[in-house]
C-alpha positions as CSV (number, residue, x, y, z in Angstrom):
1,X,-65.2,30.0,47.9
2,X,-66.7,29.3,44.7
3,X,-63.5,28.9,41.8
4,X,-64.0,30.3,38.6
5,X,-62.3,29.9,35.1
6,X,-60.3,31.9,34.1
7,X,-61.2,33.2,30.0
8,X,-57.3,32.3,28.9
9,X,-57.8,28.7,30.6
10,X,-60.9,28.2,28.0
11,X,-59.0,29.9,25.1
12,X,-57.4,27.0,23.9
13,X,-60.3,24.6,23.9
14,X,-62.0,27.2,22.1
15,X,-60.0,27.5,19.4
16,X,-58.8,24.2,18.8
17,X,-62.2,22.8,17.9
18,X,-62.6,26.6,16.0
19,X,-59.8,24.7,14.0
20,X,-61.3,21.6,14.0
21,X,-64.5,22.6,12.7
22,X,-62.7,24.8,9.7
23,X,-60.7,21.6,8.9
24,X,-64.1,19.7,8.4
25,X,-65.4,22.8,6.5
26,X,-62.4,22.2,3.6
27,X,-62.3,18.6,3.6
28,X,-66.5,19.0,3.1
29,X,-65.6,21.7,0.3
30,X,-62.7,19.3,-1.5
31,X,-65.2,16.6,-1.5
32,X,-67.8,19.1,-3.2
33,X,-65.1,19.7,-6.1
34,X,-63.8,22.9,-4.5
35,X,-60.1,22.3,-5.4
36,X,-58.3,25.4,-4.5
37,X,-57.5,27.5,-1.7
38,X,-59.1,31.1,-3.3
39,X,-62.0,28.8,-4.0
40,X,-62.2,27.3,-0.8
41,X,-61.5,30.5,1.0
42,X,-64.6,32.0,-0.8
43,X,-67.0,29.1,0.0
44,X,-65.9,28.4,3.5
45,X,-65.1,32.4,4.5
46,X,-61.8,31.2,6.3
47,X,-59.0,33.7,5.4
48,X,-56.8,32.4,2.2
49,X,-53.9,32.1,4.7
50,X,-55.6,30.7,7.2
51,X,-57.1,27.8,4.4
52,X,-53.6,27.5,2.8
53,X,-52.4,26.4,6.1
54,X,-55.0,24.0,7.5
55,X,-55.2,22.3,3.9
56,X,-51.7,21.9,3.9
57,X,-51.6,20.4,7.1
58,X,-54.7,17.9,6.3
59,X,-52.5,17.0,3.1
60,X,-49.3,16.1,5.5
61,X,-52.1,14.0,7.8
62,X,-53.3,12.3,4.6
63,X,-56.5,13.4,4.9
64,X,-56.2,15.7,1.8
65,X,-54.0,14.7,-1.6
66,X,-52.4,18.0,-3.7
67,X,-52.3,17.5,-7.6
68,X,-49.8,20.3,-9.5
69,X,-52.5,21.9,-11.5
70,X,-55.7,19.5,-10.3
71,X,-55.9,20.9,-6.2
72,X,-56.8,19.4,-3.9
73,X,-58.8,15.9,-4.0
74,X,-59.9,13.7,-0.8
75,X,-56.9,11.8,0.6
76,X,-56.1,7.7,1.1
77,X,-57.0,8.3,4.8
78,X,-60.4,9.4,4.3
79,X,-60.9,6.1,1.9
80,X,-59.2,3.8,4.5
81,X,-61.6,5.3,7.8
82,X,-64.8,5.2,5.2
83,X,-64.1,1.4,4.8
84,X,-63.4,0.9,8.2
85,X,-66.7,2.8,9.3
86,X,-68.6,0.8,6.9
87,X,-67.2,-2.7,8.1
88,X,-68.1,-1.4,11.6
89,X,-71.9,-0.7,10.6
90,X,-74.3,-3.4,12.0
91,X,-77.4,-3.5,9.8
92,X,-79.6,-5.4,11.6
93,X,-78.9,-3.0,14.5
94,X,-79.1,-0.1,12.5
95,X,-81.6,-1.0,10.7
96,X,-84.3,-2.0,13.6
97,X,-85.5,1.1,14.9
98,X,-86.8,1.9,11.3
99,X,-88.2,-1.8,10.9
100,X,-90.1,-1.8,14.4
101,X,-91.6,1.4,13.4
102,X,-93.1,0.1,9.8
103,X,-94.2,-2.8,11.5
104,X,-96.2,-0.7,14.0
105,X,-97.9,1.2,11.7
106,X,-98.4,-1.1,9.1
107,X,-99.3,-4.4,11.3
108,X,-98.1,-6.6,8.9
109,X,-95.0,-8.8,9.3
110,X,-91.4,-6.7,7.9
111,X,-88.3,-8.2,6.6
112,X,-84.6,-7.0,6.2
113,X,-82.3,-9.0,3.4
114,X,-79.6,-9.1,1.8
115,X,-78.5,-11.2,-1.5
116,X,-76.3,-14.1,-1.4
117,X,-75.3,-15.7,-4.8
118,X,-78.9,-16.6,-6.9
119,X,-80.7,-16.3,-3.2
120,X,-81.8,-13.5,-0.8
121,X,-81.0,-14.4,3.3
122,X,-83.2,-13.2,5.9
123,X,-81.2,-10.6,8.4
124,X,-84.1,-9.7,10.2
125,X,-88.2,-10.5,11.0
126,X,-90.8,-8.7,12.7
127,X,-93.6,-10.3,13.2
128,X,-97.4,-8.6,11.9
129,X,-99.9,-8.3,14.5
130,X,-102.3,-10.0,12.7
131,X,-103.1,-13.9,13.2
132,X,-101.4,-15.0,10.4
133,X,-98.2,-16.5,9.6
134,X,-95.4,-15.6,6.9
135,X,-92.9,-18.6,6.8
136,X,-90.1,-17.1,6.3
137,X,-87.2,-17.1,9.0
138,X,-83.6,-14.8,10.0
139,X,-81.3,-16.8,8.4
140,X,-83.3,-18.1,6.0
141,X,-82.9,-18.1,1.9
142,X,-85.6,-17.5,-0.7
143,X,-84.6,-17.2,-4.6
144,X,-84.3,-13.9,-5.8
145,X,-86.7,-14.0,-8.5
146,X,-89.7,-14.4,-7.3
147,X,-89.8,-12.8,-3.8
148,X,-90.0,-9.3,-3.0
149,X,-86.7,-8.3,-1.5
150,X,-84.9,-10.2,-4.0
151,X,-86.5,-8.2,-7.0
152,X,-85.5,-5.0,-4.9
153,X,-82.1,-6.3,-4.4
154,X,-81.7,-6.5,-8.7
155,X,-82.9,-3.0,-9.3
156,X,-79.5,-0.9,-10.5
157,X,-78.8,-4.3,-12.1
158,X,-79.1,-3.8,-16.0
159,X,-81.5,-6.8,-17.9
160,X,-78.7,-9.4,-19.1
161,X,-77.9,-9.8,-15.3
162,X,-82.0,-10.2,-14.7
163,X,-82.3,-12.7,-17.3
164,X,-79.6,-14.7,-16.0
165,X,-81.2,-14.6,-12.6
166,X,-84.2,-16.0,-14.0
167,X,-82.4,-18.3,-16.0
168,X,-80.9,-20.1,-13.3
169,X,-84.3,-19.9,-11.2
170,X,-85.9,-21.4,-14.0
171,X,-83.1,-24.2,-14.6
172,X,-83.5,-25.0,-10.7
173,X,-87.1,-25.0,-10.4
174,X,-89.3,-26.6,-12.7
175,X,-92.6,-27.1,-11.3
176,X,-92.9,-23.2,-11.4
177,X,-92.9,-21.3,-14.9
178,X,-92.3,-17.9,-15.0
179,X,-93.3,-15.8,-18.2
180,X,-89.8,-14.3,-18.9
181,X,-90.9,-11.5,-21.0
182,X,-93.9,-10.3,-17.8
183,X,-90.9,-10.6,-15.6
184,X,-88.7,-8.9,-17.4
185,X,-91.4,-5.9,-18.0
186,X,-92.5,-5.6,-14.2
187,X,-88.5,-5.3,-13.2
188,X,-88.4,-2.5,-15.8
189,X,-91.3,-0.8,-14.3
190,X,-89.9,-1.3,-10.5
191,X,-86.7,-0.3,-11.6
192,X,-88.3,3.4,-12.7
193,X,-90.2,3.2,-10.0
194,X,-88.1,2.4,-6.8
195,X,-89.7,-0.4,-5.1
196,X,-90.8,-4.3,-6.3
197,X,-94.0,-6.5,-5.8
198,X,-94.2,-10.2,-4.8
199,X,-98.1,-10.7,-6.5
200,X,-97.9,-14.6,-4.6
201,X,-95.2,-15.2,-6.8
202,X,-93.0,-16.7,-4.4
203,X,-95.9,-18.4,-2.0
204,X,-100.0,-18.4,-2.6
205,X,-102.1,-15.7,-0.6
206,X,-98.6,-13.9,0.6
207,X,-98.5,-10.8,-1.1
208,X,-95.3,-8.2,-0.4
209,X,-94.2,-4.6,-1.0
210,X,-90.3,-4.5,-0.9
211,X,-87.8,-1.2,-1.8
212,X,-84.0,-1.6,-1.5
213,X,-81.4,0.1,0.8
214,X,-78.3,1.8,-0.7
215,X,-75.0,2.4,1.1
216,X,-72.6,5.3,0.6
217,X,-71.3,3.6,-2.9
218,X,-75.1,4.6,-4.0
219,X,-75.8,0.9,-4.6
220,X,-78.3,-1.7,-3.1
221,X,-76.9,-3.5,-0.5
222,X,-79.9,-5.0,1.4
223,X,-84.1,-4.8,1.0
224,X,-86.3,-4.5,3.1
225,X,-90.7,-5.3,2.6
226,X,-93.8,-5.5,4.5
227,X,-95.8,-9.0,3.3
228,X,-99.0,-10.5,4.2
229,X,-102.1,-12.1,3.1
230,X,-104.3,-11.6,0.7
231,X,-107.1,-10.7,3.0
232,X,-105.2,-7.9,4.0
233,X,-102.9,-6.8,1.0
234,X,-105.1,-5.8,-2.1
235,X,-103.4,-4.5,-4.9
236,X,-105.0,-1.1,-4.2
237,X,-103.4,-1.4,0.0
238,X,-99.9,-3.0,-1.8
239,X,-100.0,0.9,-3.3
240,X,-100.6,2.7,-0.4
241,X,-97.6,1.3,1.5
242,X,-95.3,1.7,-1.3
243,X,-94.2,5.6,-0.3
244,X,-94.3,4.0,3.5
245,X,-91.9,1.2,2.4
246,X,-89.9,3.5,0.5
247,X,-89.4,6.2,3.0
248,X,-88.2,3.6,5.7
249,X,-85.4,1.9,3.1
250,X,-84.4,5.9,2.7
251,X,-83.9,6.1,6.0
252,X,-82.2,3.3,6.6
253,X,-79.7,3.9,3.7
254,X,-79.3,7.3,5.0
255,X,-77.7,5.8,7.7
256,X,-75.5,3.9,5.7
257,X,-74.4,7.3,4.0
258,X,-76.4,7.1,0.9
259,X,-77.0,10.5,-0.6
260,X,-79.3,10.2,-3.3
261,X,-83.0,10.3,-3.6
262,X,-86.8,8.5,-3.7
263,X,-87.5,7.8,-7.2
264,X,-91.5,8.6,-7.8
């Protein structure tokens, strides 16, 4: 005999994720700015009553805070399970997918890094399929100012913290000059732009296009670029693979909960 279910034995699965998913709907909304019930009633087309009451429960759960004459904002839960997510993201793992597929279809070698102090650190390296070899390494460190990643890593940085990065390169490494004032102008320009060049700044023949990786704070928290040789990066080919480069560091910050979007 086959057994079936009865409808009242689904009922309340039913509407308990019915409720579930309306909760979601007015945290969403507060987080939008929508600060009252009327309003949230209106935007999420849950009866007044019906938002009064889940609100007010989300407010006893912490998940939702209510100001006298304010509403409602985001509650110390929602902070304290945002940082926990984040500490709980593994960007290397996250991030490879994306990486494999850039290095597929651009052949070159990719890197993923992240700054520490005056220096990038490698997190991750895909080898290119061409014969050549980029000697950089995971785990490794580079100065920030004159390789790729790092100049992606310094874009929402304003120009007294640039200079002082270059500063200190400079006071480090003196059997390589850098033209402050060029330096300074190119960051501008990347900064508008979205992405950074390494023009064999940081090695001979290894040219680099890099773009950074935001995180649900909207700032850079890690690079990522696609480098090679001169033979096969022109400066017309270091264009073409910027909206490639780009696109893939979106991606990857999407998945870190960044919300914004490509700068042209």
């Amino acid at each position: 005999m086959v057994k079936t279910t009865a409808p009242d034995a689904e009922r309340p699965r039913t509407l308990a994720s019915q409720t579930l998913f309306r909760g979601l709907d007015i945290v969403e909304a507060v987080a939008a700015g929508i600060d009252t019930v009327p309003a949230l009633s209106a935007h999420t087309g849950i009866t007044p009553s019906t938002t009064h009451r889940i609100a007010s429960a989300l407010v006893h759960a912490g998940y939702l805070r209510f100001e006298p004459r304010r509403g409602y904002r985001l509650g110390n839960k929602l902070i304290e399970l945002g940082f926990l997510a984040y500490r709980q993201i593994d960007l290397p793992r996250v991030a490879r997918p994306t990486l494999e597929a850039l290095a597929s279809e651009t052949q070159d070698t990719v890197h993923l890094a992240i700054a520490d102090g005056w220096e990038v650190m490698y997190l991750d390296k895909l080898p290119g399929q061409r014969a050549i070899e980029i000697s950089s390494r995971i785990g490794g460190r580079k100065p920030i100012c004159v390789t790729g990643v790092g100049k992606a890593l310094l874009l929402d940085q304003d120009e007294a913290q640039w200079r002082a990065q270059l500063e200190h390169y400079q006071s480090q490494t003196t059997s390589h000059s850098v033209d402050a004032d060029a330096w300074l102008s190119r960051m501008h320009d990347y900064a508008r732009h979205g992405y950074a060049l390494d023009l064999e700044d940081d090695t001979p023949q290894i040219r680099c296009v890099a773009a950074p990786i935001y995180d649900a704070s909207q700032r850079i928290v890690a690079a990522i670029s696609v480098s090679s040789t001169t033979k096969y990066m022109s400066r017309e080919r270091m264009q073409e693979l910027v909206p490639s480069v780009k696109h893939a560091a979106a991606q990857i910050s999407r998945q870190l909960g960044w919300s914004g979007n490509l700068r042209g």
